[in-house]
C-alpha positions in Angstrom: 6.8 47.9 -91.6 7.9 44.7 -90.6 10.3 43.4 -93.3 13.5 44.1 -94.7 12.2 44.3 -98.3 15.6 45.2 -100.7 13.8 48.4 -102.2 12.8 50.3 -99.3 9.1 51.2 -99.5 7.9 54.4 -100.0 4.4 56.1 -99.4 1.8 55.8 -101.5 0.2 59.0 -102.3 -2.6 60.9 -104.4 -6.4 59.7 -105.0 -5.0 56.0 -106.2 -2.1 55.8 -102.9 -5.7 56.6 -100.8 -7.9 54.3 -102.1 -5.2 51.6 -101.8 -4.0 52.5 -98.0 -8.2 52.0 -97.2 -8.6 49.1 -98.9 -5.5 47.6 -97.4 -6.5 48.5 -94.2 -10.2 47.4 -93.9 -9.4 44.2 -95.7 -5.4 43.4 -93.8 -5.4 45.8 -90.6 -2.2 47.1 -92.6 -0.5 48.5 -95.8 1.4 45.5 -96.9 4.8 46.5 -97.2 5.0 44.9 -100.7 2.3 48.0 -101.4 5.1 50.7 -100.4 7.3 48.8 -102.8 5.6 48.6 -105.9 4.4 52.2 -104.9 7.6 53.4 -106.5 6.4 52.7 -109.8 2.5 53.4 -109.8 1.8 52.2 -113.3 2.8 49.2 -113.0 1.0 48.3 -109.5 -1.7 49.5 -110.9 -1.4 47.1 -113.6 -0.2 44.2 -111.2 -3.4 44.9 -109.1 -6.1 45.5 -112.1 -4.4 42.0 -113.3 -4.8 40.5 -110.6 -8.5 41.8 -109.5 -9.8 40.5 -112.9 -8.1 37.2 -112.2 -9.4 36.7 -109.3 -12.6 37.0 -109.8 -12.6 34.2 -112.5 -15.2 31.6 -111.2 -14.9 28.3 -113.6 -12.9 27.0 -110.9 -13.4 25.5 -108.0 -12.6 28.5 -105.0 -10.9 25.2 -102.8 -8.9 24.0 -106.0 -8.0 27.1 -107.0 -6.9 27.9 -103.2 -4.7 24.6 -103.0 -2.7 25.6 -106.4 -2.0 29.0 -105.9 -0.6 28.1 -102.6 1.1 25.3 -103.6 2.6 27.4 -106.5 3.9 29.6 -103.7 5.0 27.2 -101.9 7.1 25.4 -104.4 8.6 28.8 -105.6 9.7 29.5 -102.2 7.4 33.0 -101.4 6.5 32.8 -97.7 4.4 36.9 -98.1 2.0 34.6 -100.8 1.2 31.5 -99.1 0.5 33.3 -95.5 -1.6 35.6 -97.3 -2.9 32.6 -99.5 -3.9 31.1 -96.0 -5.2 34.2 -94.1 -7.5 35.1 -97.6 -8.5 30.5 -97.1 -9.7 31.0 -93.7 -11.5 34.9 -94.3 -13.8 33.1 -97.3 -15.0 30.0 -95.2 -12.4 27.9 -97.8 -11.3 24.3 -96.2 -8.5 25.8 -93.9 -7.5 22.4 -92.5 -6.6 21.2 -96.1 -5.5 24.7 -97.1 -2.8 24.4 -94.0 -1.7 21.3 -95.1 -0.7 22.4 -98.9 2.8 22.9 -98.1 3.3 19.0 -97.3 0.4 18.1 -100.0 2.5 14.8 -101.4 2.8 13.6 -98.0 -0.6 14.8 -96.5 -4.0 11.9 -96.8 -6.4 15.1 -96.7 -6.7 15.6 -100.4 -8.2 13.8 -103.2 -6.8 12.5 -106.3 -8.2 15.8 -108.6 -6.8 18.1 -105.7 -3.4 16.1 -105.4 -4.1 16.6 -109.7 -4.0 20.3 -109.3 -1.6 21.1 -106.8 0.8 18.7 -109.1 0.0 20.7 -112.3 0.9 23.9 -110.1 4.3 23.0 -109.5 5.1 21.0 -112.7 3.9 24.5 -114.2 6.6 26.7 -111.8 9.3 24.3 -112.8 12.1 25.8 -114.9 11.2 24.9 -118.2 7.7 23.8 -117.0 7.2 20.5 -116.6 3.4 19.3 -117.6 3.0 16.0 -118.8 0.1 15.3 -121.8 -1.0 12.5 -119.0 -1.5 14.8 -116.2 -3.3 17.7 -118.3 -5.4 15.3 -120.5 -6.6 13.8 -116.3 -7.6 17.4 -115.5 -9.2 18.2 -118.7 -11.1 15.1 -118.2 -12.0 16.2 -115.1 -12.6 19.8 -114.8 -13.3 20.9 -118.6 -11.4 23.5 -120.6 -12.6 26.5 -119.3 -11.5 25.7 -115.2 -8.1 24.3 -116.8 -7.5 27.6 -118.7 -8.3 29.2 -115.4 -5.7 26.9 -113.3 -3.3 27.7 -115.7 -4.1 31.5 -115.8 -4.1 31.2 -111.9 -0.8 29.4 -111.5 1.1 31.5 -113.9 -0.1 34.7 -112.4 1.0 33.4 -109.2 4.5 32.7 -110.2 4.9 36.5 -111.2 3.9 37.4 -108.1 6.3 35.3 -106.1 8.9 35.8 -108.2 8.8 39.4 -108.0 8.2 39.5 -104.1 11.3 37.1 -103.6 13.4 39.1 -105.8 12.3 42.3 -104.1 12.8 40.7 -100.7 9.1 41.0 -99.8 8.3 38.3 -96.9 5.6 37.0 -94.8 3.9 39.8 -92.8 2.0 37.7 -90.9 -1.5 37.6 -91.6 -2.3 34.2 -90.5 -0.7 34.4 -87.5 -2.6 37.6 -86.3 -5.8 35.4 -87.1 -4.2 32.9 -84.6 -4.3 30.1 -87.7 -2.4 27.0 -86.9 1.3 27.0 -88.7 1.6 26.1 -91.8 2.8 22.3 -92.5 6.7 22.2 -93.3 7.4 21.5 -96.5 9.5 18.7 -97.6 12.7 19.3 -99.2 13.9 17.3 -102.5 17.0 17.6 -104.3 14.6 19.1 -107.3 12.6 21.6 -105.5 13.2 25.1 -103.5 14.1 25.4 -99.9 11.2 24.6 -97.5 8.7 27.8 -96.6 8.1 26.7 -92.5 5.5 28.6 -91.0 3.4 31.9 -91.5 5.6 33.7 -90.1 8.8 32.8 -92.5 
């Protein structure tokens, strides 16, 4: 394992523990150590996973948008385990890896254009605490994505503030995935007086 998660994981066992540890493995090169942690209660990663699965494999949205605001969700919350995997999973599916590295830093980046600098702003305005989306900004993304893809951005987002939460809570941190796939680093984020401290790296 290689970080110092606050639950120590455990082994994941029986037919499910099995299928997991392959599919892990022929997809990562690893069982994640976030796997061994939410092994300790089966049901719910089981849940967690089926959740996210049937997320995932929504398809109103663009894969590049939806790329951009789950890592900039991650980002803004502060969970370094989702944006390197976020990154690694960019560059395995032929996404836009030079604009997916640059997410972190999106408000200071030129890369993006105004719907993608649209969506990664709905991500965070949607992991502030109370949320923070204007009638302005979602009425602009309505406009220009229709209500099925903004449903999906919103499912998306939310989805990906539970599971950075609960990794950051749980001590779950990057494993490195990007790094192993010699990516570039991440760009730094830029701190504010409004938003989490900075995730610097792949390897934070």
């Amino acid at each position: 394992m290689t970080t110092q998660t606050r639950i120590p994981p455990t082994e994941l066992t029986g037919v499910f523990g099995t299928v997991v540890k392959v599919a892990a493995r022929r997809m990562l090169g690893q069982v994640p150590d976030s796997m061994g942690v939410l092994a300790h209660h089966p049901a719910l990663m089981r849940a967690s996973m089926g959740i996210g699965r049937k997320i995932e494999a929504l398809d109103e949205l663009d894969d590049n948008l939806a790329s951009y605001a789950v890592m900039a969700t991650a980002a803004y919350i502060g969970c370094s385990w989702c944006l390197d995997f976020n990154y690694y999973k960019a560059h395995n599916e032929r996404l836009d890896e030079a604009k997916a590295r640059q997410v972190p830093a999106w408000r200071e980046a030129s890369v993006f254009t105004p719907l993608e600098r649209n969506v990664m702003e709905y991500a965070e305005a949607m992991s502030q605490t109370p949320p923070a989306v204007t009638d302005e900004l979602s009425a602009a993304l309505l406009d220009e994505l229709g209500p099925a893809a903004l449903i999906e951005l919103t499912a998306k987002v939310a989805f990906m503030n539970m599971s950075s939460r609960m990794n950051l809570a749980l001590g779950i941190h990057s494993e490195g995935y990007a790094d192993a796939c010699a990516l570039p680093p991440l760009a730094t984020r830029a701190t504010t007086t409004d938003a989490p401290a900075e995730v610097v790296g792949s390897a934070s």
